[in-house]
C-alpha positions in Angstrom: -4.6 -7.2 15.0 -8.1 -6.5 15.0 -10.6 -8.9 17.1 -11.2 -11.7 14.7 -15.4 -12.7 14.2 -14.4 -16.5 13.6 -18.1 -17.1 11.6 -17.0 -16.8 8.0 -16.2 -19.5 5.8 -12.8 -20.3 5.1 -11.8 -20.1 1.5 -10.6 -22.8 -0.8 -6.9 -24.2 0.0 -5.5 -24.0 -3.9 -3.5 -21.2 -3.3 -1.8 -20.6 0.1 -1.7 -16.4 0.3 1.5 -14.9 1.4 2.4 -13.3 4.8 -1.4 -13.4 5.1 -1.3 -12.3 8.9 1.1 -9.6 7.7 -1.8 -8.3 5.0 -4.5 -8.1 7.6 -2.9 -6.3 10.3 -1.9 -3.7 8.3 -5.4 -3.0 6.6 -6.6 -2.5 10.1 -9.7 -3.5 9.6 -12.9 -1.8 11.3 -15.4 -4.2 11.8 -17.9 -2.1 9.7 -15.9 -0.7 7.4 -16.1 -1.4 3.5 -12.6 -3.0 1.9 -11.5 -4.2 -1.5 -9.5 -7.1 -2.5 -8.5 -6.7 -6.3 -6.5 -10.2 -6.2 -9.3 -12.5 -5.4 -7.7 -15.5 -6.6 -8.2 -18.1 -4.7 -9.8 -16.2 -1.6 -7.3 -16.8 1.1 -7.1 -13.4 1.8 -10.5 -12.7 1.2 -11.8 -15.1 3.5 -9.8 -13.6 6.4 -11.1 -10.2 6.2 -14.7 -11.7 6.2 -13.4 -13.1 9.5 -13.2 -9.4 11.1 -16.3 -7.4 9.4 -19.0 -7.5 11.1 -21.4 -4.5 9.6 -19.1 -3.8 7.2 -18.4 -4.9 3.5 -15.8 -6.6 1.7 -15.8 -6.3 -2.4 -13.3 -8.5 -4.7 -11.6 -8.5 -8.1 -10.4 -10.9 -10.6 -10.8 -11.7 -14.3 -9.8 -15.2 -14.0 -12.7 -17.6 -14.2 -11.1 -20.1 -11.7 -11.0 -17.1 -9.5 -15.1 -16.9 -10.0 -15.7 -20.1 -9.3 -13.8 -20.1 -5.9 -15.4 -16.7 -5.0 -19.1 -18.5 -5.5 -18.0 -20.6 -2.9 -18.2 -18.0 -0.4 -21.6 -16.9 0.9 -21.5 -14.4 3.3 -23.6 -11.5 2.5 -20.6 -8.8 3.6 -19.2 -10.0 0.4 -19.3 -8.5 -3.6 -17.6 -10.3 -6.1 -17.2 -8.7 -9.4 -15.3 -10.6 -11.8 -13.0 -7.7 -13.8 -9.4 -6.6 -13.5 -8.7 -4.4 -11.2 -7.8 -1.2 -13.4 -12.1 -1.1 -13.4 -12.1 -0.7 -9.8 -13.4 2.9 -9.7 -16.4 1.7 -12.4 -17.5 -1.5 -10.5 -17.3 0.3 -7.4 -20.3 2.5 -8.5 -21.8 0.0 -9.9 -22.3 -1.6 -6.4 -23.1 2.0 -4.8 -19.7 2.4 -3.2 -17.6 5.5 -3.4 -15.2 5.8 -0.6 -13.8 2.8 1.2 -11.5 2.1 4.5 -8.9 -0.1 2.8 -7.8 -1.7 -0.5 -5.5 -4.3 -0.5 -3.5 -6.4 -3.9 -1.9 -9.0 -3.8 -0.5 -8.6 -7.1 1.4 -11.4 -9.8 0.1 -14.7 -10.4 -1.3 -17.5 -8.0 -0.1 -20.9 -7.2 -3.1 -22.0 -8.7 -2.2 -20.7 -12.3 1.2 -21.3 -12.2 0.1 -25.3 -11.3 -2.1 -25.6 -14.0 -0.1 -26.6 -17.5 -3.0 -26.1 -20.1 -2.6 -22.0 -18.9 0.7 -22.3 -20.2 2.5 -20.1 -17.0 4.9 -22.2 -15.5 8.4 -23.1 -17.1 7.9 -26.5 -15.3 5.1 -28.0 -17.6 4.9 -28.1 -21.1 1.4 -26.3 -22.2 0.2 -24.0 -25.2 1.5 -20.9 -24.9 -1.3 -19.1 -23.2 -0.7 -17.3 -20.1 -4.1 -15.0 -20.6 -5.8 -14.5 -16.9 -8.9 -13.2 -19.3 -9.5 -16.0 -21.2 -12.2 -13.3 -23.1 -9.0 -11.3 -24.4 -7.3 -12.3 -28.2 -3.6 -11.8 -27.3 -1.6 -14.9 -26.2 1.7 -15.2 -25.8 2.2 -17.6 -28.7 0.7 -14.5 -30.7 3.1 -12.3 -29.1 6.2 -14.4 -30.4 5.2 -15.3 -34.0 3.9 -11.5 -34.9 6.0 -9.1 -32.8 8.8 -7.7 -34.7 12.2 -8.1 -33.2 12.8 -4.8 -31.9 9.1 -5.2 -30.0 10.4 -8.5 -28.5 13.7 -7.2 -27.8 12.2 -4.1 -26.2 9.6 -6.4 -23.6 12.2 -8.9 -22.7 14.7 -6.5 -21.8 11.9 -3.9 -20.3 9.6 -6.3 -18.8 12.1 -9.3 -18.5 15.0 -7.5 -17.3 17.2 -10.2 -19.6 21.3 -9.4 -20.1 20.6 -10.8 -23.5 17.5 -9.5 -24.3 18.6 -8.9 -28.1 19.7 -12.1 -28.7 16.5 -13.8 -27.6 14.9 -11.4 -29.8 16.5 -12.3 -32.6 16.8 -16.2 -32.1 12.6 -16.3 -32.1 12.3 -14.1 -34.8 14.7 -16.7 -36.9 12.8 -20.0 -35.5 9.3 -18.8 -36.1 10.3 -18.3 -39.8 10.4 -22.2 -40.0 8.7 -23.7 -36.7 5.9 -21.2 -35.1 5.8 -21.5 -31.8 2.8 -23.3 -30.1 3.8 -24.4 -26.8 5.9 -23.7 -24.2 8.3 -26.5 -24.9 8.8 -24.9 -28.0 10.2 -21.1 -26.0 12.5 -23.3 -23.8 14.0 -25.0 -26.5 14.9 -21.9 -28.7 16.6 -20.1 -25.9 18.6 -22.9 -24.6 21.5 -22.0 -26.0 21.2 -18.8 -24.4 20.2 -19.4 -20.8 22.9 -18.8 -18.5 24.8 -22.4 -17.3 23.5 -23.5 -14.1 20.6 -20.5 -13.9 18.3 -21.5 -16.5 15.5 -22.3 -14.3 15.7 -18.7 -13.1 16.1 -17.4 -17.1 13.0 -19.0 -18.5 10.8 -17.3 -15.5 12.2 -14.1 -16.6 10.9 -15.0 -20.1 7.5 -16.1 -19.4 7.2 -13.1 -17.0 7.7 -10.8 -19.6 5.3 -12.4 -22.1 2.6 -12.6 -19.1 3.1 -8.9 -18.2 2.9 -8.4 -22.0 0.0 -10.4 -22.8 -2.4 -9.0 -19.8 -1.3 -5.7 -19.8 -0.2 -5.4 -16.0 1.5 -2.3 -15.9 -1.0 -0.5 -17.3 -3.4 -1.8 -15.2 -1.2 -1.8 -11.7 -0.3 2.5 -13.0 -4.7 2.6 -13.8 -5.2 0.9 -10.4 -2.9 2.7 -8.1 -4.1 6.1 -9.1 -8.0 5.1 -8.4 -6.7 4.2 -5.0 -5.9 7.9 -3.6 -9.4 8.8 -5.3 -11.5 6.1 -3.1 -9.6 5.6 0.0 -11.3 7.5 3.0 -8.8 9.4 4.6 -7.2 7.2 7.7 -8.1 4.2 5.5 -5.1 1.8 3.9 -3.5 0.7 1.0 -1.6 -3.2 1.2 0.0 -3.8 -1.7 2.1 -6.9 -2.2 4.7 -7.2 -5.2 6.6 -10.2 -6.7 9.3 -8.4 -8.5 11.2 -5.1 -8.5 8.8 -3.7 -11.8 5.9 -3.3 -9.6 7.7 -3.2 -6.4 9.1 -0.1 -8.1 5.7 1.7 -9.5 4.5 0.7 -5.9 7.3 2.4 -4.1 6.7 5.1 -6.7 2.8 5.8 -5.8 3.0 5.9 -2.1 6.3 8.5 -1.9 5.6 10.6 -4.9 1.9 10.4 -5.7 2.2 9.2 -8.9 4.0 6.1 -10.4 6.5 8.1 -12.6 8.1 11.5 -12.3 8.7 13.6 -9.2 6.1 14.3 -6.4 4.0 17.4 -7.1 4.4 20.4 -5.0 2.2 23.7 -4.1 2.9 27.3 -4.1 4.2 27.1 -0.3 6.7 23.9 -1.7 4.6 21.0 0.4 4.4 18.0 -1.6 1.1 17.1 -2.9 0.4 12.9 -2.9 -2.4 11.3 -1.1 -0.2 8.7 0.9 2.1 8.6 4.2 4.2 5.0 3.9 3.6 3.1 6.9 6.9 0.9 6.4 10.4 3.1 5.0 11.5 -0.2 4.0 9.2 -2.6 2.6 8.0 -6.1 4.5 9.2 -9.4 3.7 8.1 -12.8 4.8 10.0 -14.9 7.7 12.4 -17.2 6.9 9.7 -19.8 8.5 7.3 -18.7 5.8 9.9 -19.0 2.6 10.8 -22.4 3.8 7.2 -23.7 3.6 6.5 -21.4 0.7 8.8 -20.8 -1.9 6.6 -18.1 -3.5 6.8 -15.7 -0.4 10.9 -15.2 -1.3 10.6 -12.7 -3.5 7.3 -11.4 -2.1 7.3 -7.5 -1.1 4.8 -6.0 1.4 4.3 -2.0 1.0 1.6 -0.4 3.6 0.5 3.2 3.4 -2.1 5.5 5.2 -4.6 8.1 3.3 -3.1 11.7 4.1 
């Protein structure tokens, strides 16, 4: 762990960051080296890699306007805020007059934050319009996704995106009640697919529903693919990527990146047969948090740490 500075502000408590002492370690920061957050959020992590540059620089992402307004809290002058999704990294990055940097970590899914707040319609637990846009610039909502989407689209991102047994039959129950009833809030989603939510696991069912429209609505696998190709383009070699995944989607394009170079397909190879891919996986096996951790936060269960080094 890398000798902390201790004269940085701490960030805002709304959203307590996952195996945060994990994250750091592995970036192995430099004390004047230049790193990227692309999850912002709500700048726990953030905040603790100010704690360990001391020359260096520290430049963040997010689209979300909450996440803004928590960044503008922070006023060290190591640190860049530039509110965009991530897949612009390489852009904003010139923009600010950087082209290499020493580590780039993402800590990718949603925050407690948005999940907490109802009127961003993200969480199965409070009724709200369905929303669940982290751009609040961008048309597409998930109510639009369900009243226009034809059944086979629906079908398609619940089963793809989702990973739902019954994927077709949600489909096709929305595409019958929007005929009559459109759907506006989330209320609305839990009560069509009731009948269809597996006894005793429907707590577990909806998340896989709203997860799908969310990955739908923002785009996030085409950004994460966008995002994870700048990386082996920016990252000095030596320097780190941290990436930490919330389900086996990304976990899987993640995995993907670091062993094969590229998200999909098989790793490139030379004339002489030695793969081509600008990563070395630090971990075989990815990180998880401590039992400790899950039983004081519920959101670090599923959470999945992947490190690896610049070849």
């Amino acid at each position: 762990m890398p000798e902390s500075n201790n004269q940085q502000p701490a960030a805002s408590d709304y959203h307590r960051p996952v195996m945060l002492a994990e994250c750091i370690e592995n970036l192995a920061i430099a004390p004047n080296g230049i790193y990227i957050d692309v999850t912002f959020g709500g700048g726990g992590h953030s905040a603790e890699i100010l704690k360990y540059i001391k020359d260096g620089r520290l430049i963040a992402f997010d689209q979300d306007e909450d996440a803004k307004r928590e960044a503008e809290k922070i006023t060290s002058s190591s640190f860049t805020f530039c509110q965009a999704n991530f897949m612009h990294m390489k852009k904003y990055l010139k923009l600010n007059g950087v082209v290499k940097v020493n580590g780039i970590l993402a800590d990718l899914g949603i925050s407690s934050h948005q999940i907490d707040s109802a009127e961003r319609g993200f969480s199965t637990r409070f009724d709200g319009p369905l929303d669940m846009r982290m751009d609040q610039t961008i048309s597409l909502t998930a109510a639009r996704v369900l009243n226009e989407y034809p059944e086979d689209q629906l079908h398609k991102l619940f089963g793809m995106y989702g990973e739902l047994k019954n994927a077709r039959t949600a489909a096709r129950l929305i595409t019958q009640q929007r005929v009559s009833q459109p759907f506006v809030r989330t209320e609305d989603l839990k009560a069509a697919l009731q009948s269809i939510a597996p006894r005793g696991k429907e707590n577990k069912y909806f998340a896989q529903v709203f997860q799908a429209l969310r990955i739908e609505v923002n785009a996030e696998m085409k950004a994460l693919e966008n995002f994870l190709h700048q990386c082996g383009e920016v990252i000095e070699t030596g320097g780190r990527l941290v990436v930490m995944s919330y389900h086996s989607l990304e976990d899987r394009m993640v995995k993907n990146y670091i062993n094969k170079g590229k998200v999909f397909g098989e790793v490139d190879k030379d004339f002489y047969g030695n793969e081509i891919k600008p990563f070395q996986a630090i971990n075989r096996k990815p990180i998880e948090a401590s039992e400790k951790e899950i039983g004081e936060n519920k959101r670090a269960r599923s959470a999945k740490l992947r490190v690896a080094e610049k070849l």
